[in-house]
C-alpha positions in Angstrom: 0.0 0.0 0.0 1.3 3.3 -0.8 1.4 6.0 1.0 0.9 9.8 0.0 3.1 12.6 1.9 2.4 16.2 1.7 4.9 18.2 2.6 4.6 21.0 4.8 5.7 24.7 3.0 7.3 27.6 5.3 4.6 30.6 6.0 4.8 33.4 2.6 6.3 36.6 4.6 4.1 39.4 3.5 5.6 42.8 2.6 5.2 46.4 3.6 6.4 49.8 6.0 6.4 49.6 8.9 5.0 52.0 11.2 8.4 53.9 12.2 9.1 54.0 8.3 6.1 55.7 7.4 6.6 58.2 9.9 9.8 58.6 8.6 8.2 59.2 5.1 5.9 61.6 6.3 8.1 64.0 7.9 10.3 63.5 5.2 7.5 64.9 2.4 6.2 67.4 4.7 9.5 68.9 4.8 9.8 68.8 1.0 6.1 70.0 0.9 7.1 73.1 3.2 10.2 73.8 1.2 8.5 74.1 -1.9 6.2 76.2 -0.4 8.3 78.6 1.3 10.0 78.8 -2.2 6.7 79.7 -3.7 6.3 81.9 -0.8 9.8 83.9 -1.7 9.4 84.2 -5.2 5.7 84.9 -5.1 6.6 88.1 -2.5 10.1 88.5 -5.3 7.7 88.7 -7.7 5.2 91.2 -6.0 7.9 93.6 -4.8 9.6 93.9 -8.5 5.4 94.7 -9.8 5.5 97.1 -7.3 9.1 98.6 -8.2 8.0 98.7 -12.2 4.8 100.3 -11.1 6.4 103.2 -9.0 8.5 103.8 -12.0 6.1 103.7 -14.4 4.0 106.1 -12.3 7.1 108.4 -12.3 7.9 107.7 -15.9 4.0 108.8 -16.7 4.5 111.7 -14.2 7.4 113.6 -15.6 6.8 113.1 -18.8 3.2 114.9 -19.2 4.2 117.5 -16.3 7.2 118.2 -18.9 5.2 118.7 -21.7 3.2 121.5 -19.9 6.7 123.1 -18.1 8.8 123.3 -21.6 5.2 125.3 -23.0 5.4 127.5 -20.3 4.4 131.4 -21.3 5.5 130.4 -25.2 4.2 132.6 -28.0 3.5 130.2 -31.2 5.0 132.9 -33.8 8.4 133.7 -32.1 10.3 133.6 -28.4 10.6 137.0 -27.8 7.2 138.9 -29.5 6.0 142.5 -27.4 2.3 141.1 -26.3 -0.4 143.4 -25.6 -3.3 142.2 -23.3 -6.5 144.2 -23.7 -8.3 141.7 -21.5 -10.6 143.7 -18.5 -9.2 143.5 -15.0 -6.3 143.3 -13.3 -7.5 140.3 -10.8 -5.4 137.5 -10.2 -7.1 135.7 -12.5 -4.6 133.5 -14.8 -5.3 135.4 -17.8 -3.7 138.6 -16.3 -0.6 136.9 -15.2 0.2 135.2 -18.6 3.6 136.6 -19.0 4.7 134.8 -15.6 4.3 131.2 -17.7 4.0 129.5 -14.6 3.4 130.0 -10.5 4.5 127.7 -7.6 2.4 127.3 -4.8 4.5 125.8 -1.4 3.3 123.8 1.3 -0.1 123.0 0.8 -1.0 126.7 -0.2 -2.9 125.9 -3.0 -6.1 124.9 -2.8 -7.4 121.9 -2.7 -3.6 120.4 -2.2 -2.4 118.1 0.4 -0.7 119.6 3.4 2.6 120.2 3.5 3.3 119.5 -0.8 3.6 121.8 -3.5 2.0 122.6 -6.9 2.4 124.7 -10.3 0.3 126.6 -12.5 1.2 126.7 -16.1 0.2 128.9 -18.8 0.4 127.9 -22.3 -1.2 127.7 -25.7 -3.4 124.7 -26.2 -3.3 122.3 -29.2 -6.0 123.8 -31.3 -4.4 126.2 -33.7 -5.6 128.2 -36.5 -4.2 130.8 -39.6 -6.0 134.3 -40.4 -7.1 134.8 -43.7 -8.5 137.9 -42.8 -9.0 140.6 -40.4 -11.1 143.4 -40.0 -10.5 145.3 -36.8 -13.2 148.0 -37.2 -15.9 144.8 -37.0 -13.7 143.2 -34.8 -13.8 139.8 -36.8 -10.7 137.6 -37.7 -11.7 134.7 -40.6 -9.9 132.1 -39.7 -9.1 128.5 -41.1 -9.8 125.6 -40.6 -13.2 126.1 -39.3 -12.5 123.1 -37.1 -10.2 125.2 -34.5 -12.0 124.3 -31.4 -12.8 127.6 -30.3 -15.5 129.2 -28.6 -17.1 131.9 -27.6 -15.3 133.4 -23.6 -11.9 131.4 -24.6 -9.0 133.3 -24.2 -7.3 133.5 -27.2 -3.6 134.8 -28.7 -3.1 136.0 -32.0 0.7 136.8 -33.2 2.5 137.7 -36.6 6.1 138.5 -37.1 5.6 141.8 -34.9 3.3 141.6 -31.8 1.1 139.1 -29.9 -2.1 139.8 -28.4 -4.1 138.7 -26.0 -8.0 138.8 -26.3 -11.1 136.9 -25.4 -13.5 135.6 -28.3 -16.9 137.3 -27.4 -18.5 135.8 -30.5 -18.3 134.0 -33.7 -18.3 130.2 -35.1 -16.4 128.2 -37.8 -14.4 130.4 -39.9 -15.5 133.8 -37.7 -13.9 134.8 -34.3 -14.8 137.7 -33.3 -13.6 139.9 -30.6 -15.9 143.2 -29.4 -14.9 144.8 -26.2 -18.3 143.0 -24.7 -18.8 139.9 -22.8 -17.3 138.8 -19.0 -14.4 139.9 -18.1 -14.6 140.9 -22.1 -11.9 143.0 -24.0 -11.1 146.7 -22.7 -10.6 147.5 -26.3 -11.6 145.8 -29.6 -8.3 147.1 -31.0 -5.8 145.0 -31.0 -2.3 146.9 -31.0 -0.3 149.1 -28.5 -1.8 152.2 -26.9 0.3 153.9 -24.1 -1.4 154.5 -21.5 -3.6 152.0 -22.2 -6.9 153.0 -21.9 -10.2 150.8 -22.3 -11.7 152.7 -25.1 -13.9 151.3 -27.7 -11.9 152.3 -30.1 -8.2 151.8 -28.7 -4.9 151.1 -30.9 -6.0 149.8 -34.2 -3.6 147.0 -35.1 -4.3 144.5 -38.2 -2.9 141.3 -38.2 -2.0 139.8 -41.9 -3.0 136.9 -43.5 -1.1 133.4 -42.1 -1.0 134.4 -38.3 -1.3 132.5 -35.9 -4.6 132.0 -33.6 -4.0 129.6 -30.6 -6.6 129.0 -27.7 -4.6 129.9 -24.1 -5.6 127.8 -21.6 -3.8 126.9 -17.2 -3.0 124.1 -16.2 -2.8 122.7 -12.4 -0.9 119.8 -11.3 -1.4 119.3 -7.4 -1.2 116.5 -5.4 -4.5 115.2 -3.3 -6.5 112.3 -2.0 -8.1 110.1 -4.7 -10.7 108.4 -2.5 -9.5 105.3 -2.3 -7.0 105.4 0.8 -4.2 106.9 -0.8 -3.3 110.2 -2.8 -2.8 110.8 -6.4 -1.3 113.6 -8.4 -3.8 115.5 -10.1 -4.0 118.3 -13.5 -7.0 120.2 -13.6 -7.4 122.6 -17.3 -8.9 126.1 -17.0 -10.3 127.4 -20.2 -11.4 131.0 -19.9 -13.0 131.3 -16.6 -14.3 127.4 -17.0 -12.7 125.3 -14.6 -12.1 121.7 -15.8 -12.9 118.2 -13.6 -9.7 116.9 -11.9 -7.9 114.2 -13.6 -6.7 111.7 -11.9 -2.9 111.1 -13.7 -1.2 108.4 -11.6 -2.2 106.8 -8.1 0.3 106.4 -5.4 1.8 109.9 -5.0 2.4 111.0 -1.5 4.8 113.8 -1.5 5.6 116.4 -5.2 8.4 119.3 -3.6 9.0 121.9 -6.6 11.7 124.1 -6.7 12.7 126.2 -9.7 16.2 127.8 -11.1 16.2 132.0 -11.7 18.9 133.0 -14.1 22.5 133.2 -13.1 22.0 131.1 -9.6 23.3 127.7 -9.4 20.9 127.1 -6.6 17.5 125.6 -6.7 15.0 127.6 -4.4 11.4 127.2 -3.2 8.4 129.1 -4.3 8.2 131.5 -1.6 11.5 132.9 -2.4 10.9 133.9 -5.3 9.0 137.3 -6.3 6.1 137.7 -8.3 7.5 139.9 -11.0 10.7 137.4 -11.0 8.1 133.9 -12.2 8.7 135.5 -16.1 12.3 134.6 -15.4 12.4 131.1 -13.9 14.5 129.0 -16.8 14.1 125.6 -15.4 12.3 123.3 -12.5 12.9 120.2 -10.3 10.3 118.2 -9.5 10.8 116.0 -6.6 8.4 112.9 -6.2 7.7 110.8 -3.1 5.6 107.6 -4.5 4.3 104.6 -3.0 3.4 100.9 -4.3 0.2 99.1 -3.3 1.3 95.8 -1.8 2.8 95.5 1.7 5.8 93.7 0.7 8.3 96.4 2.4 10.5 96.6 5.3 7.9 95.3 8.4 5.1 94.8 6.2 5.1 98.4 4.9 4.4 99.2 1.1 7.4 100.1 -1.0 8.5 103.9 -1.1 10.8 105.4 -3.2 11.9 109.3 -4.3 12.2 110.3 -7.7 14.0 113.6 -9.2 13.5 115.2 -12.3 14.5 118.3 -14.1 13.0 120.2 -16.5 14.4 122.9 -18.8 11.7 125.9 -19.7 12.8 126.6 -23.3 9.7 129.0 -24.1 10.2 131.7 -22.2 9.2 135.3 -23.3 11.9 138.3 -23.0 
């Protein structure tokens, strides 16, 4: 009889961690996992601070660059640097018209209104875009025709006409496309409808009869106001506001994130830059050039403690329209 044997196999040993390796594997990726996020972490605040950077310069960039474009206009005649200008405008207010041959005035401190305390701002006085040539001029009817009938103007601007001779300064009481007319009428109106030198100057109707020639120049005047103030939103802005005749513009806001604007402006033969205040009111024809001294801010809080990034930016700008 035969006899079967089965033979008796050894246990399979089962694999797998054990409990003190998965520990070790969990500390081990949680340390990986919290390096990779305080690497995201670094270059995520890296990345905030240079946005922040670029945007401060951009803001300055922005800044100087259309505050230059006003500065460099400053009191310029369209027909030549150093024309005689007669101003039969009424009044002799400090209304912006009156002070035209100045070109520009700085205000210090927060004197202006409107300003924030303890920062500065300018006026500027220039010629605006809109331009047109005389074809004609009739001073006893008071009436220029001009071209292109497109010009822009309208009745109370302040306009300048020029030749090769003389400028003069004059608001249009009347008129529309190719007519500007302009009658010693109107608010603060002209003090003369003649447009030419009369010494003493009187406010006649009839005044110093002066004809300008065909192909001169007729340009709207207009101020400008660059200030810096709250933009309702937590922080302050710089701000240009447009005055056309006696119309005051809306504020624009130019660029958020302007704390601090200091001005101080250059007088020939001086080598030093000096404040507004120093310098007298029959002296702002003579100022040649202007430093403009910005204190901007970023948004994010990615500064020194926590605190949003500040920097100070200087710029210099030459006034190369000035009248003799």
């Amino acid at each position: 009889m035969s006899r079967s044997f089965h033979s008796v196999g050894r246990p399979s040993r089962q694999s797998g961690l054990s409990l003190i390796e998965l520990m070790i594997s969990i500390v081990l990726g949680l340390l990986i996992a919290g390096a990779a996020v305080s690497m995201f972490l670094s270059f995520s605040r890296t990345y905030t601070a240079s946005e922040s950077l670029s945007r401060i310069q951009e803001n300055a960039r922005i800044s100087f660059e259309l505050m230059s474009r006003d500065m460099r206009e400053a009191g310029s005649i369209p027909c030549s640097r150093y024309l005689p200008v007669v101003n039969v405008l009424n009044g002799a207010d400090g209304s912006w018209w009156n002070t035209w041959g100045s070109g520009l005035v700085g205000y210090d401190n927060g004197t202006f209104p409107g300003s924030l305390a303890g920062t500065d701002a300018v006026q500027v006085i220039s010629g605006a875009s809109s331009t047109a040539f005389v074809s004609n001029h009739a001073p006893v009817s008071a009436t220029f025709t001009v071209a292109p009938a497109s010009h822009g103007f309208v009745a109370n601007d302040v306009l300048m006409v020029c030749d090769y001779r003389q400028a003069s300064i004059f608001q249009m009481t009347g008129g529309s496309g190719n007519s500007v007319v302009h009658n010693n009428s109107g608010t603060p109106g002209n003090c003369s409808k003649g447009l030419g030198f009369k010494k003493p100057r009187d406010c006649s109707a009839t005044g110093a009869a002066y004809t300008y020639p065909d192909n001169s120049v007729m340009v709207r005047l207009q101020a400008t106001r660059w200030y810096v103030a709250a933009n309702g939103r937590g922080s302050n802005s710089l701000f240009r506001v447009a005055l056309r005749g006696s119309t005051v513009g809306a504020a624009e806001e130019v660029v958020e994130g302007v704390s601090d604007m200091q001005l101080t402006f250059l007088l020939p033969g001086s080598s030093n830059y000096v404040v507004a205040s120093s310098i007298p009111s029959a002296r702002w024809r003579d100022v040649i050039a202007m430093r403009m001294d910005l204190g901007l801010s970023g948004i994010d809080r990615v500064g020194t403690d926590n605190s949003v990034i500040t920097r100070r930016v200087v710029h210099t700008v030459t006034l190369r329209s000035r009248n003799a």
